[in-house]
Each structure stands twice: as structure tokens, then as C-alpha cells.
N, C-alpha and C positions, 0 to 999 in steps of 0.2 A: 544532371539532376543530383541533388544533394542526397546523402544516402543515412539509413537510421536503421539500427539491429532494437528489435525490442524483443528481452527474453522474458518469458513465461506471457505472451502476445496473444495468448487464446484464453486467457484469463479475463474474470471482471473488469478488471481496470483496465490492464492490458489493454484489449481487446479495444476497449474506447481510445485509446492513444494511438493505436494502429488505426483505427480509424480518419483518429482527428488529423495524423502524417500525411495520411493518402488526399486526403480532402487540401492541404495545403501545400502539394505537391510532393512529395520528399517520395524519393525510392526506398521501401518501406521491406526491410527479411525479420521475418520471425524466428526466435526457437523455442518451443515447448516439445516438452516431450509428452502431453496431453494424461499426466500422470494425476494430477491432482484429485485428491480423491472428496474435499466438497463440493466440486462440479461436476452437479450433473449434464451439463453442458457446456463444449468449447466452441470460440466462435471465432469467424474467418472472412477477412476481408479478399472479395478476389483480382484487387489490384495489388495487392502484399504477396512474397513470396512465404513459402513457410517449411521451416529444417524439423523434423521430429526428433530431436536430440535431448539427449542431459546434460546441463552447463557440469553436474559434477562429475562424469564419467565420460563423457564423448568428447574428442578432439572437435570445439566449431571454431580452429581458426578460421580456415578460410570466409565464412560468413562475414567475419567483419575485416576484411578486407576491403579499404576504399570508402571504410566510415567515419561520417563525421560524428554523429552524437547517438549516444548507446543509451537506453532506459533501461535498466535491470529490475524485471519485476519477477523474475523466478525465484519462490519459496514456496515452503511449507510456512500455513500461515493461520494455524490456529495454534491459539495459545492454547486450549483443556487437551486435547490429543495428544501435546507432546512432553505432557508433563507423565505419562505413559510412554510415551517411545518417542525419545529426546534424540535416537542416535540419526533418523534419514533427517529430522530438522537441523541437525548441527551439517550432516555430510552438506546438502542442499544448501542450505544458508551461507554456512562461513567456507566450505572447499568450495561450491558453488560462484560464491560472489569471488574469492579471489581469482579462480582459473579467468572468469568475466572482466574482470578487470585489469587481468593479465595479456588477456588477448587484446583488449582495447587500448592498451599502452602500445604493443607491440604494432597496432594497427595505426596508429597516430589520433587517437579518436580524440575529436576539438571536445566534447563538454559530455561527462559519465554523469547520467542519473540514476540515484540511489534512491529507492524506492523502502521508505524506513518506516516507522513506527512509534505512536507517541505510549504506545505500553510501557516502555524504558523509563519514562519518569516515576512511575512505581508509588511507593509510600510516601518515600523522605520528602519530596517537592511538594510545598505548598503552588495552587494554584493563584493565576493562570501559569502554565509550563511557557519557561524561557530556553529557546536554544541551548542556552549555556549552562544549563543546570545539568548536574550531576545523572548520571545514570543508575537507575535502582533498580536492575530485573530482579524479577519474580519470576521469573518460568524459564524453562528452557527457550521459548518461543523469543522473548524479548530478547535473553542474551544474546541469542546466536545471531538475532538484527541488529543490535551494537556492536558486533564482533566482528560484522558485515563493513559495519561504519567506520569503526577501526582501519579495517584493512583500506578503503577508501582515503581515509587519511592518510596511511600508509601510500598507499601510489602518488597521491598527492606532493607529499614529501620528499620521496624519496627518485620519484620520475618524471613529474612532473604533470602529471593527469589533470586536468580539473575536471571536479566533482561537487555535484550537489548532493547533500541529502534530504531528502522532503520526509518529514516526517508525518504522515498522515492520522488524522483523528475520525474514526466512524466513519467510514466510506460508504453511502447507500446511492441507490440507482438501479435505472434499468439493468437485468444482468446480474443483480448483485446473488450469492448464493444464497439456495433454500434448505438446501440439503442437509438432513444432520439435526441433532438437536445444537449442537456449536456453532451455528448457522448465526450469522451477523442477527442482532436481534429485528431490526426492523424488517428484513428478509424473513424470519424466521415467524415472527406474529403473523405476517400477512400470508403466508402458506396457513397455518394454523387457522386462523378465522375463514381459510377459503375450504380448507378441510372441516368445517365443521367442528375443530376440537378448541379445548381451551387455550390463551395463549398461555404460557410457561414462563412467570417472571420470578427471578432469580431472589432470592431473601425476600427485603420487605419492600425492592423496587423504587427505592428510592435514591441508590447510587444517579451518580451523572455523566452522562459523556456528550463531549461534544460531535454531531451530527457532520460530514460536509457531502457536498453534494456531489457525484460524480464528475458533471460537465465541469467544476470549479477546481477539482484534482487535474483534469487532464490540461487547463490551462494554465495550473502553473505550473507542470510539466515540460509545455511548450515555451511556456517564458522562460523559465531555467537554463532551456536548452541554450534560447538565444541571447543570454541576458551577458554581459561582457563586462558589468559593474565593478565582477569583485574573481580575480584567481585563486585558482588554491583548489582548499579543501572548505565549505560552509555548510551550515547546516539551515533548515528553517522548517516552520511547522508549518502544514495547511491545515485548518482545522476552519469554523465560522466563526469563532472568537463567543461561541454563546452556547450553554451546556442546558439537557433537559434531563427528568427525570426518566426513567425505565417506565413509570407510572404513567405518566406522561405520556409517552408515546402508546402505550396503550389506549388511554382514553382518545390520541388521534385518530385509529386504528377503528375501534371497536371491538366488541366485542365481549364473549366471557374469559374469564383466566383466571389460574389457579397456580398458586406460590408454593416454590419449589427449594430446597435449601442452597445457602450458599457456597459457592464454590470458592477451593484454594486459588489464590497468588493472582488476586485480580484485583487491582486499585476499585477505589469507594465513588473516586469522581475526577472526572477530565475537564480541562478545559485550555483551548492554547491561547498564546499569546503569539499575534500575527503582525506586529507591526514591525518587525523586520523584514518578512515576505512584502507584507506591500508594499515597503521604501524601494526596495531592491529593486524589485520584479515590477513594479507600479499593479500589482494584484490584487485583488479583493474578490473575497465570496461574493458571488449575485444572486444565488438560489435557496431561500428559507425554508426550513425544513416545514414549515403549514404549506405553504407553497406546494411543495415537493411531494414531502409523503405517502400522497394521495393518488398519482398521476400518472403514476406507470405500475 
């Protein structure tokens, strides 16, 4: 049985890619070390094994051991939090992702995915965001995911690893967090309208980001893994290729809400450009956010 490490596996996404493995047979070990502190709940497949460990602090060689393809989704993963306490996001992220990457080298692992971030394209990129475009953080959050990405290139180069980076845009779904006023925003209105209170949109809600849908993340996860197109080091976006208002999702929602000031080092509007994901991968979003939003 082919074998798959997926770290920070009790997480949102995580959690659905551990899933999707066991479903498609793959001997399936987790590691989290169940720290995250916008979930308020981690979740566990009982055909997966699971390490309670820190990728920055705990020796998990042996874990991958006898592995083919590794998902690295352990981080600290809000941007407003760590623009206050930037140091566990930097240790987690960039000590985090290399030790991960070092054992998977060591391990012979066939195909490392890098589980990245389309917050790096920042100001300077006019939209849609292209792979190759420049990196612009604003927060400690972004950097320390391009620093992640780096070092990936780095193994890439230097050892031979191949490596995908996915860069993901708006990740909602079952699972997604609630917790927190930092809470993804679509997760975060629909607690709010279930609570009774207003939702909380940010300046004048009219920024944009592009939505994608859980099930459409973890399948090009799975394509990545097994995709043989292109070695090295690559990067590409999942996003839906289609951006809406903050405003917007509200009115999907329902509800009352009430406008809150805006926050530092956060981009005005997302939106990716995916036609290198689907040449590659043969990928495409299947799930629209009307669709969607509503359903779970």
C-alpha cells in the first residue's frame, strides 16, 4: 500500500485530504500536534494513524519513513494574529517547513506538497495573480509562506525533491473555522447570523477575494501528488478563477451587519489565474460558490 504523511492532518483542509487518501486507498499517518488555536475542533479519520507531534520541535523522522508523497499543511495561518506575535508563525512556518522537508528528502519521498498562499501577491500585482509574479508580503503570515516556498525550491535544487506549491485562494467548507473574530469570513458571518449578532464586514466590503471550494482544493492536492508532467520545483494557484464582493457574500448569507474598520496589510482584491493548474493537472474548479455557500 502506497504510503502519505500529511502534517497539520487534523486541520480544515487537512483533515479532508486525509480523508480523500483513505478513500483512495493510500496508508494514510498524520502529524499534528493539535495546537492550533482557531480550531475549535480537530478531526480524525480511523483508518489514518495519527503522531501528536511539532514539525518544529519534535524529532518525526521515523513517520516518514517508507513514504511516497508528503502534504505539508502544518502552520500558523492567520494573517491579523501574527502581525502581534510573528515569532511561533516564523518558528512553525519556515523552521517547521524545512525540518519537513528535510526528513522527506532523507525519506526518498516521490512528490512534497506545499500547501502556500495567495496572500504573497500583496499590492504590487495587478490581478488576475500569475505564478510567476513577484512576491509582495505584508504580514508576517505571507512571508513566512514564501519563506516556506523558498526553502522548497531550495530542496528542489539542491536534492532533488519534487515539489508542488499550491497556492490556495479562500478556502470555505464543511469544517472551515468559526472561531475568533479572524475566522475565514464566510465561516465567520454564518456563526454570527446563527448567533443572532451582526455580521462584521470589514471597511466598506467591498474588497474581493476569490472563494474556492474545499472538495476542489483537495483534488488538486491529489492530482499534484500524482501528476509526473513537470519535475523540480512549480508552483500554481487553486483558486475558482472568479472573485466576489465581501458585500456579496453577505447578501448570500443573510442577514443584519454592521461595518467595522479597516485592517492593516491586507490586499483590496484577489483573484487567480488558473490556467496553468488545469493544463498541468487536467483540474478545474466544479463547485460555485451559490452553489456552495449555503449547504453545509
Amino acid at each position: 500500500m502506497t504510503k502519505a504523511v500529511v502534517t497539520g492532518g487534523c486541520g480544515f483542509i487537512g483533515s479532508h485530504i486525509v480523508d480523500r487518501l483513505v478513500v483512495e486507498g493510500f496508508d494514510v499517518e498524520v502529524i499534528d500536534d493539535l495546537s492550533a488555536p482557531e480550531n475549535e475542533e480537530f478531526y480524525f479519520n480511523n483508518k489514518a494513524v495519527y503522531h501528536k507531534l511539532d514539525v518544529s520541535k519534535d524529532d518525526c523522522f521515523e513517520v516518514f519513513e517508507k513514504t511516497s508523497y508528503v502534504f505539508h499543511l502544518a502552520a500558523r495561518s492567520r494573517i491579523q494574529p501574527t502581525i502581534d506575535s510573528p515569532n511561533s508563525c516564523f518558528e512553525v512556518n519556515v523552521v517547521g517547513s524545512q525540518r519537513v522537508l528535510d526528513w522527506s528528502r532523507r525519506s526518498g519521498v516521490s512528490k512534497f506538497i506545499y500547501s502556500g498562499t495567495s496572500s504573497l501577491y500583496g499590492h504590487q500585482n495587478s490581478i488576475p495573480f500569475l505564478p510567476n509574479m513577484p512576491a509582495d508580503c505584508l504580514n508576517p503570515y505571507s512571508m513566512s509562506k514564501w519563506m516556506g516556498e523558498q526553502i522548497c525550491k531550495l530542496y528542489s535544487q539542491n536534492y532533488g525533491l519534487d515539489t508542488d506549491v499550491l497556492r490556495y485562494f479562500n478556502v470555505y467548507g464543511p469544517r472551515e473555522p468559526v472561531k475568533g473574530q479572524y475566522a475565514p469570513v464566510i465561516g465567520l458571518f454564518k456563526r454570527q447570523r446563527s448567533e443572532g449578532t451582526p455580521m462584521t464586514i470589514v471597511g466598506d466590503g467591498e474588497q474581493r477575494r476569490d472563494f474556492t471550494y474545499i472538495e476542489d482544493v483537495v483534488e488538486a492536492n491529489i492530482l499534484s501528488a500524482l501528476s509526473t508532467k513537470r519535475r523540480g520545483f512549480n508552483i500554481y494557484n487553486v483558486g475558482s478563477g472568479k472573485n466576489y464582493s465581501i458585500n456579496q457574500i453577505a447578501d448570500m448569507i443573510g442577514g443584519e451587519r454592521k461595518f467595522i474598520k479597516e485592517r492593516p496589510a491586507e490586499v483590496r482584491e484577489t483573484l487567480a489565474d488558473i490556467e496553468d493548474t488545469r493544463s498541468v493537472f487536467s483540474w478545474s474548479p466544479v463547485h460555485s460558490l451559490e452553489e456552495k455557500i449555503l449547504s453545509y
